[in-house]
C-alpha positions in Angstrom: 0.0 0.0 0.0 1.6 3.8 -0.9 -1.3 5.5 -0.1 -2.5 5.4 3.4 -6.2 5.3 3.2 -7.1 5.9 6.8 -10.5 4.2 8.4 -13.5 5.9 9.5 -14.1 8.1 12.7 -13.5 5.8 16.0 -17.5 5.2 17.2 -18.6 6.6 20.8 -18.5 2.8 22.0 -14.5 2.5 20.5 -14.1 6.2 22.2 -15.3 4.5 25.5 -12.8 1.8 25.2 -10.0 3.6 24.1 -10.2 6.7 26.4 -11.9 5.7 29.7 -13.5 7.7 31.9 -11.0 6.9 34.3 -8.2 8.3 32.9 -7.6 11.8 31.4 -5.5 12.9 28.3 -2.6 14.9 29.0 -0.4 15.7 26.6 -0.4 14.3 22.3 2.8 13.9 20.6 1.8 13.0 17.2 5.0 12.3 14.0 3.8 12.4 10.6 5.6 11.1 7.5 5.4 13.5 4.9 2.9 13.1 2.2 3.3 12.1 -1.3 6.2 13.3 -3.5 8.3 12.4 -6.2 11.3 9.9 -6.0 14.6 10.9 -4.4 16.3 10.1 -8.0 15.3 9.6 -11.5 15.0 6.1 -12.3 13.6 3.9 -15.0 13.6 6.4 -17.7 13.8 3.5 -20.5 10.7 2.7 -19.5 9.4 6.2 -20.9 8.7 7.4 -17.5 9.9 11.3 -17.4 12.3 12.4 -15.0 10.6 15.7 -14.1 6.6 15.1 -12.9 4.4 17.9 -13.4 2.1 17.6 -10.1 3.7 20.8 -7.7 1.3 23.6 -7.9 3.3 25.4 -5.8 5.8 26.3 -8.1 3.8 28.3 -9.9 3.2 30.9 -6.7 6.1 30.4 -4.6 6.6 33.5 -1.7 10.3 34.9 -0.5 10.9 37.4 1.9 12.8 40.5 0.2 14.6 42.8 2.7 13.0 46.5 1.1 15.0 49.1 3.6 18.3 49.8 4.0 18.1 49.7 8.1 17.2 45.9 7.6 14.0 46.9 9.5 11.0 45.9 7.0 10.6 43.0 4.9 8.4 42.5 1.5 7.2 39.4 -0.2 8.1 38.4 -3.5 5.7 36.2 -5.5 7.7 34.3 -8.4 7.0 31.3 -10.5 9.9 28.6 -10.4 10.9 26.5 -13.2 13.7 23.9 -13.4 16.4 24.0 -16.2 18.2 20.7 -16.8 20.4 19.4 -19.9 19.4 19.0 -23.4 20.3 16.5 -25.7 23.1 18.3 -26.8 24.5 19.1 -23.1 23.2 22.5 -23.3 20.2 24.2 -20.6 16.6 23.3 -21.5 13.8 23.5 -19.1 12.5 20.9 -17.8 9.2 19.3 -18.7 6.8 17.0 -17.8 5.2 13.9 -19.9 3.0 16.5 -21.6 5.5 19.7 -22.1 4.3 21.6 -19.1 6.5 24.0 -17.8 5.0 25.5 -14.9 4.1 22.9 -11.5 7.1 21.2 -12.3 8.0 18.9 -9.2 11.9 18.7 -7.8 13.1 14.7 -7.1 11.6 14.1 -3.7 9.4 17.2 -3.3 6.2 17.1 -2.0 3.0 16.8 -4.6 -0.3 18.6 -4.8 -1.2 15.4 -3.5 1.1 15.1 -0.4 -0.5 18.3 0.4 -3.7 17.1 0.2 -3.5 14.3 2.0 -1.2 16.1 4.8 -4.2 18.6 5.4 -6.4 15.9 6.0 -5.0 14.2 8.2 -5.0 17.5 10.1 -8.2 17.6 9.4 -8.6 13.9 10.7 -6.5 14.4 14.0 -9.0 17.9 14.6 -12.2 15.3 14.4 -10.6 13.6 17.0 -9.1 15.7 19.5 -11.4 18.5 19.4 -14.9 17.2 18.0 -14.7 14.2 19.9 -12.5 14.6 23.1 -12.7 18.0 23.4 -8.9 18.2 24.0 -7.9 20.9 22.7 -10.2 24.2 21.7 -11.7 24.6 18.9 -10.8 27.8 19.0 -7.3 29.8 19.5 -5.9 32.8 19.8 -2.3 31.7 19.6 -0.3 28.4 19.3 1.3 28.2 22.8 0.3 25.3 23.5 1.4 23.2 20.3 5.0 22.0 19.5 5.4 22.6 15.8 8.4 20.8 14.3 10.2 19.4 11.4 13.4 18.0 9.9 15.8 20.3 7.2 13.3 18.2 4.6 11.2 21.0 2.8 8.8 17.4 2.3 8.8 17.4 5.5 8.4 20.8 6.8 5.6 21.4 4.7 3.4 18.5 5.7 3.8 19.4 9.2 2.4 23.2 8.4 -0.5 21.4 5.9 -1.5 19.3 8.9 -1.7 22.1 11.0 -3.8 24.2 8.9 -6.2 21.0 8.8 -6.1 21.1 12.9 -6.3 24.6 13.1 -7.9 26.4 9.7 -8.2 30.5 9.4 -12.0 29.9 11.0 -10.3 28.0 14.1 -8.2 30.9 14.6 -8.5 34.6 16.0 -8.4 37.6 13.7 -5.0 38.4 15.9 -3.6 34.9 15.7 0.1 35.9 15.5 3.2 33.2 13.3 3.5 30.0 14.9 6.5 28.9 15.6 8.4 26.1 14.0 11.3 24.4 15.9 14.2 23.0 12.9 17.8 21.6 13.4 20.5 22.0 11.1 21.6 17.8 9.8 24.3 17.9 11.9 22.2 17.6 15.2 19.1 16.2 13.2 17.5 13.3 15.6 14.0 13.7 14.3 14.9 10.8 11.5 17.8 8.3 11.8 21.3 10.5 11.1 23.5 8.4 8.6 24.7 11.6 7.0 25.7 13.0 10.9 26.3 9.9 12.9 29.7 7.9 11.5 28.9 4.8 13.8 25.2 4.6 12.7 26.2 4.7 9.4 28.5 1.9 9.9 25.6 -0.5 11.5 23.5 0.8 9.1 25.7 -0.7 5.8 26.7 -4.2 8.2 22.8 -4.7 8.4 22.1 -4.0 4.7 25.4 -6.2 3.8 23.6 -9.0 6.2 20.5 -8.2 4.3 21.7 -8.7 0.8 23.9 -12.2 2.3 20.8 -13.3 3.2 18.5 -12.3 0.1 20.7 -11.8 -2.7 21.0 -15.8 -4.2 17.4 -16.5 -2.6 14.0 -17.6 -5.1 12.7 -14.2 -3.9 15.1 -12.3 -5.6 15.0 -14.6 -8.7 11.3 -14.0 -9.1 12.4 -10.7 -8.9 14.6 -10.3 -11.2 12.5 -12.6 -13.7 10.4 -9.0 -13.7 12.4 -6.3 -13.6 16.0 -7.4 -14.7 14.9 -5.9 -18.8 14.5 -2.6 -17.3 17.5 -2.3 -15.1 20.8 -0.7 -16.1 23.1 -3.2 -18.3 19.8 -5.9 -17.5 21.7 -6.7 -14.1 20.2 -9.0 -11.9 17.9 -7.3 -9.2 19.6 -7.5 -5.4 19.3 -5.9 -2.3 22.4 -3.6 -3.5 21.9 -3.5 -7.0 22.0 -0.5 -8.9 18.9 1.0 -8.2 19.1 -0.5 -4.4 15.9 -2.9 -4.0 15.0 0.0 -2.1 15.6 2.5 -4.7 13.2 0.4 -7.0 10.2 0.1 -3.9 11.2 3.9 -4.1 10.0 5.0 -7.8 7.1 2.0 -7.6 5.3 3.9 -4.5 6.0 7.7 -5.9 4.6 6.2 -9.1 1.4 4.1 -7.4 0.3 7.3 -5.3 0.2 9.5 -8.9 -1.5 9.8 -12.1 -1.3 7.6 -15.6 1.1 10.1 -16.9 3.8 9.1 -14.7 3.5 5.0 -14.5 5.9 2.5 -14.9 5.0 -0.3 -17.0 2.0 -2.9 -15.6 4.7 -5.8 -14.4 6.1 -2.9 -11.4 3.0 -3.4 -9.7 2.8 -7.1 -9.8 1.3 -8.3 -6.2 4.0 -11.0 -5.6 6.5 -8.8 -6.6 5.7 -5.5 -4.1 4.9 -7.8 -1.6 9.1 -9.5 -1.6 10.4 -6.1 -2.1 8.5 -4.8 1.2 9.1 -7.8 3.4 12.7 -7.4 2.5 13.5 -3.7 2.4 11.7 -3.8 6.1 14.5 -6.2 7.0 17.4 -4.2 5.7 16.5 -0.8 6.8 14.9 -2.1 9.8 16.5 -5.4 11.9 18.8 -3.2 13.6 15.8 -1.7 15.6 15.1 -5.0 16.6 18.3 -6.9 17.7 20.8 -3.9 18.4 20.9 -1.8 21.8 23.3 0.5 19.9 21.1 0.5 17.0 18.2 1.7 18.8 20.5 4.2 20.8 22.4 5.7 17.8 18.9 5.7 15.3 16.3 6.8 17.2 16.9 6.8 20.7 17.7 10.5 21.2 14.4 11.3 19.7 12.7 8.8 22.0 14.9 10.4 24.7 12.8 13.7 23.5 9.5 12.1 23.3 9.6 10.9 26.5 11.4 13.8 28.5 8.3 15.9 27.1 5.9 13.4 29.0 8.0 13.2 32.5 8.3 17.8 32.0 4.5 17.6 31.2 4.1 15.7 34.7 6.6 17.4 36.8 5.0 21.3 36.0 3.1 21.5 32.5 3.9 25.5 33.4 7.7 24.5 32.3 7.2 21.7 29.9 8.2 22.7 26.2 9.4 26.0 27.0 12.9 25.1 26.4 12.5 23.7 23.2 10.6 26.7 22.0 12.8 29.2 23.3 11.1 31.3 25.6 13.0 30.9 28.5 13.2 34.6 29.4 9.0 34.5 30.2 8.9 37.8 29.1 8.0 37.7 25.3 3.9 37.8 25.5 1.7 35.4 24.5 2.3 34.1 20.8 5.6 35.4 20.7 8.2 32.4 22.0 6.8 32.7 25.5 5.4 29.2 25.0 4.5 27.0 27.7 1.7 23.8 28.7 2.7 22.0 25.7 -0.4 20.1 24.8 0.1 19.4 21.5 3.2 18.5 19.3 3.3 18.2 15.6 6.9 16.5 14.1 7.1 16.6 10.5 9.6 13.7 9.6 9.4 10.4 7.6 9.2 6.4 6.8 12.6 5.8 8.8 11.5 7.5 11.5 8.1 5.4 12.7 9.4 2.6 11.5 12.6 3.3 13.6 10.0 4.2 16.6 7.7 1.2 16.5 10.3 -1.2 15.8 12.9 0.1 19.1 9.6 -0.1 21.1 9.0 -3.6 19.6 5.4 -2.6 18.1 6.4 -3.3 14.3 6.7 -6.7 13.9 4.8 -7.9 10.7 4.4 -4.7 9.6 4.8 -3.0 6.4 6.6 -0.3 5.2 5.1 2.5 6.7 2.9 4.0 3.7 2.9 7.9 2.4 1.1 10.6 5.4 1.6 7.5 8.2 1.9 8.9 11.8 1.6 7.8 15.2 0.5 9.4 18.2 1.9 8.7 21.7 -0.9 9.6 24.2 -0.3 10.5 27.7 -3.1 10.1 30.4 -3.3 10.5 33.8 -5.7 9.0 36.0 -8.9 11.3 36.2 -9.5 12.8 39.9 -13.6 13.2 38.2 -13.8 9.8 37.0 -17.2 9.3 37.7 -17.8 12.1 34.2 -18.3 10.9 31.0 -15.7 11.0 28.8 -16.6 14.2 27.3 -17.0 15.6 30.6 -13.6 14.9 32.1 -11.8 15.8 28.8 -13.2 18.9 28.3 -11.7 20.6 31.1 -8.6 21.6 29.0 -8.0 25.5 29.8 -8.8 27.6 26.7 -4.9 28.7 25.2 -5.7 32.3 26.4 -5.8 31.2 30.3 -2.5 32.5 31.4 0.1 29.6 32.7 0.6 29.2 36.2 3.2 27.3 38.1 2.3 24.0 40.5 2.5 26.9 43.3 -0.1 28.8 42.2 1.9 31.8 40.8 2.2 32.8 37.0 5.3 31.3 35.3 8.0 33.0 34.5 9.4 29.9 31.8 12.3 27.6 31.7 15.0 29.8 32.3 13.9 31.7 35.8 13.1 28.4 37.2 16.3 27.0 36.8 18.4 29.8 37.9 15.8 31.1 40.8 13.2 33.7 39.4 10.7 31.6 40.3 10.3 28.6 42.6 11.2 24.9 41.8 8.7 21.9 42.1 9.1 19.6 44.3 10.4 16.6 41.9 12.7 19.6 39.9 12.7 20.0 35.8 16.2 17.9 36.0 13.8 14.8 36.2 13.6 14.7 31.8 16.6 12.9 30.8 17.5 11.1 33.9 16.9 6.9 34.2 14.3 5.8 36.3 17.0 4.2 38.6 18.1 7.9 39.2 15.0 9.2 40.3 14.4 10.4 44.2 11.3 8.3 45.4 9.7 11.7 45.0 10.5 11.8 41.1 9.6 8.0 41.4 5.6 9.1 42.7 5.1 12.1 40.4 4.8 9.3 37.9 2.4 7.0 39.1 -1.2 6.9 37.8 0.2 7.9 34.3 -0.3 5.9 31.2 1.3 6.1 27.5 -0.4 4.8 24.5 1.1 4.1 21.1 -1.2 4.7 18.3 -0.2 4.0 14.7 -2.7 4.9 11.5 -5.4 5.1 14.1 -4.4 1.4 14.8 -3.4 0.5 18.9 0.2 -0.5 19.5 1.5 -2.8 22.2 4.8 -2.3 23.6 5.8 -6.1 24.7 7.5 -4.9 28.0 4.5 -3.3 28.9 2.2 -6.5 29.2 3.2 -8.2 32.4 1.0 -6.9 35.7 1.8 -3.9 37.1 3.0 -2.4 33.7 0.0 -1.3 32.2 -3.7 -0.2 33.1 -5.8 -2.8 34.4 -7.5 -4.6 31.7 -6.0 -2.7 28.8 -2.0 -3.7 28.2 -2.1 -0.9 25.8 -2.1 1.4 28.2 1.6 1.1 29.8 2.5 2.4 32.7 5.1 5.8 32.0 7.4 3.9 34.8 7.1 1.0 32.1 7.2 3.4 29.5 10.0 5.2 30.8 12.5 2.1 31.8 12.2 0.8 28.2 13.7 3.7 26.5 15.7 4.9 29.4 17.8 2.0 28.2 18.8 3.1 24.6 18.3 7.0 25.5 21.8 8.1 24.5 23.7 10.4 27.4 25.3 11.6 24.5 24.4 10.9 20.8 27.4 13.3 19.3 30.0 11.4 21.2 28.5 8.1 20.6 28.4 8.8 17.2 31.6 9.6 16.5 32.6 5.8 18.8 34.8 3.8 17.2 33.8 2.0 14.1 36.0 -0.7 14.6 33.7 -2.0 17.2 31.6 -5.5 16.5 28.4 -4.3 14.0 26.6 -7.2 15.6 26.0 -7.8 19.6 26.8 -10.9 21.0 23.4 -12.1 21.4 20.1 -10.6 20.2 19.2 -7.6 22.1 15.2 -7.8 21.8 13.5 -4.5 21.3 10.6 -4.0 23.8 11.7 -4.5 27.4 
């Protein structure tokens, strides 16, 4: 499947179930894959498929900022249409065309279609129906974004899915007439954790190539890869056999197949691509290549995705320590004194991550939620869920979740008094908690006893394409909510990635790559 086609609304009785009236919801972390695009890299142009795919409407009204005074002090917009100039046959500049001689909506390789777009928006759209039609979350109306964690990696893919899912949660009419720019939190690809770092992380990139070199060991000579081949091997470069590392990578191939699936007739590979049996190899075994690691590696886990689960989770523990404090320093406003709207964010509710295939793959598969799963299909996400147990449980769900403040209801501190962000508590403008913000990164077995109780009686869920995933460690009693092992425990929770949470990822990835690729012994993901 390319094309995520998502089910319909959960019913009141599977709104019941899945959010009891015993516990209440807390805080949503939800990462998106970017919607549909073009492939990374031409390929398969002997097939008659074009190179440059005509489905980016954006290109035809793109916006810059132009600096229009001298004292750097006002800004105008610029409204220009792009178009792409390649080679011609002769090596000199042509511009580039699609399969019918447009000019204009021209798409670069791997940029986000009118489709992506589409589909981006409605999830947002999708994610609104549920959090604020149904639970009554969040409001349904806002007058800033303070309370919602926007972010994305240096993809512009991905950037711009996480801003057309926003506008599907919160549209113009969802908005105030004064609603000032959200912000949008962004790393350079040198400290990039929101996807799993090759580029940035030399050891990762060595695991990565011994798993793929495993991989292509254990596929290369198989009757898989021979039925294959029997399909595609006229079409690839110099008719070489299809493998794992063949030029196009297996991967490369699933690549140009799914970009091609999710879009129009002018922009199809020939009928044998799509063969069933075929897709249906090329999954199960790009899955294990990009993905075994997850599974079998501490150090995979650790140096893939375990600083961002590091992140996911800190934002849980901050959220139950003082929701006055928790996001603040991520957003930046740790001087408290910028205004509403304006970086002074705090009570992160919300969080948005704009990011891709690797990443929830990467997720689901350290938590060990992703076994027998496919390859996670365009405008995927997942949504981790924090409750806490309800203090009104004897309210209907509506009723208990309703009771989110409206965004305009100024912040205040677990002492009562307003507060005055990250920053001041840390260095004494305002007072501490009692469990202190230093609680985020540290491992369960560092806690006080105090740190230890501030967590009790709160729950994490794992929700995948609407679906419910469950984290393996999290089953025995005592690690999850009684009668739902769905629902673990953020002790259990915390413990599980606590152990492949790097202390530091920079220094760990620059470890010696000389080390054994492969531990001793499986290392199962889960626990």
């Amino acid at each position: 499947m390319t094309t995520f086609v998502p089910r319909k609304p959960y019913s009141p009785e599977e709104l019941a179930q899945l959010y009891p009236k015993e516990l209440e919801l807390q805080l949503v972390q939800v990462l998106l894959r970017h919607g549909e695009r073009t492939p990374v890299s031409p390929r398969f142009q002997n097939t008659g498929l074009q190179a440059y795919w005509p489905y980016c409407s954006a290109a035809r009204q793109i916006t810059s900022l132009i600096m229009s005074t001298k004292d750097w002090s006002n800004f105008d917009q610029l409204k220009y249409r792009r178009r792409i100039e390649t080679f011609g046959s002769d090596d000199g500049p042509i511009i580039a065309s699609g399969p019918k001689g447009e000019f204009d909506g021209v798409c670069q390789p791997g940029e986000l279609t009118d489709k992506g777009r589409a589909t981006t928006l409605a999830l947002g759209q999708r994610l609104r129906h549920l959090y604020v039609d149904q639970l009554h979350f969040m409001p349904r109306l806002i007058s800033d974004s303070d309370m919602i964690y926007l972010r994305a990696t240096p993809m512009p893919r991905a950037l711009e899915s996480v801003q057309q899912a926003f506008w599907g949660f919160y549209p113009p009419s969802a908005r105030t007439a004064g609603f000032p720019a959200p912000t949008i939190v962004t790393r350079t690809p040198a400290d990039e954790t929101l996807f799993p770092n090759e580029g940035n992380c030399r050891r990762f990139a060595h695991l990565a190539r011994a798993f793929a070199a495993r991989a292509a060991e254990r596929w290369n000579e198989t009757e898989d890869m021979e039925y294959l081949s029997s399909i595609f091997q006229k079409w690839m470069p110099g008719q070489q056999k299809v493998a794992v590392n063949s030029r196009p990578r297996l991967s490369g191939i699933m690549d140009t197949i799914n970009a091609t699936d999710a879009h129009g007739p002018d922009t199809r590979l020939p009928s044998e691509f799509y063969d069933a049996k075929a897709r249906a190899i090329i999954d199960k075994v790009a899955v294990e290549e990009w993905f075994s690691g997850y599974r079998e590696s501490s150090e995979y886990r650790m140096l893939g995705i375990g600083a961002l689960m590091g992140d996911i989770t800190s934002r849980m523990t901050a959220s139950v320590e003082n929701s006055s404090y928790a996001g603040v320093a991520e957003i930046g406003g740790e001087n408290g004194n910028l205004g509403k709207g304006r970086g002074g964010e705090t009570d992160i509710k919300l969080a948005l991550s704009g990011c891709h295939d690797t990443t929830l793959a990467g997720i689901l598969m350290s938590l060990g939620a992703f076994d027998g799963e496919k390859w996670p299909p365009f405008t995927s996400h997942i949504a981790v869920e924090l409750f806490r147990k309800n203090k009104k449980a004897g309210n209907a769900i509506e009723g208990s979740l309703s009771q989110t403040p409206m965004l305009e209801d100024k912040p205040k501190a677990l002492n009562g008094t307003t507060s005055q962000g990250w920053w001041a508590a840390l260095f004494g403008g305002a007072k501490k908690t009692a469990t202190s913000e230093a609680m985020a990164r540290k491992p369960m077995e560092e806690l006080t006893e105090d740190q230890k109780a501030s967590l009790k009686d709160h729950y994490v869920r794992i929700r995948f394409n609407d679906r419910i995933m469950e984290v393996p460690g999290c089953k025995p009693a005592g690690k999850h909510f009684e009668g739902d092992a769905s629902l673990c425990t953020l002790e259990a929770f915390k413990s599980i990635v606590d152990k492949y949470t790097p202390k530091n990822w920079k220094a760990a990835c620059a470890s010696s790559i000389e080390a054994p690729s492969f531990p001793e012994q499986v290392e199962p993901a889960g626990y």
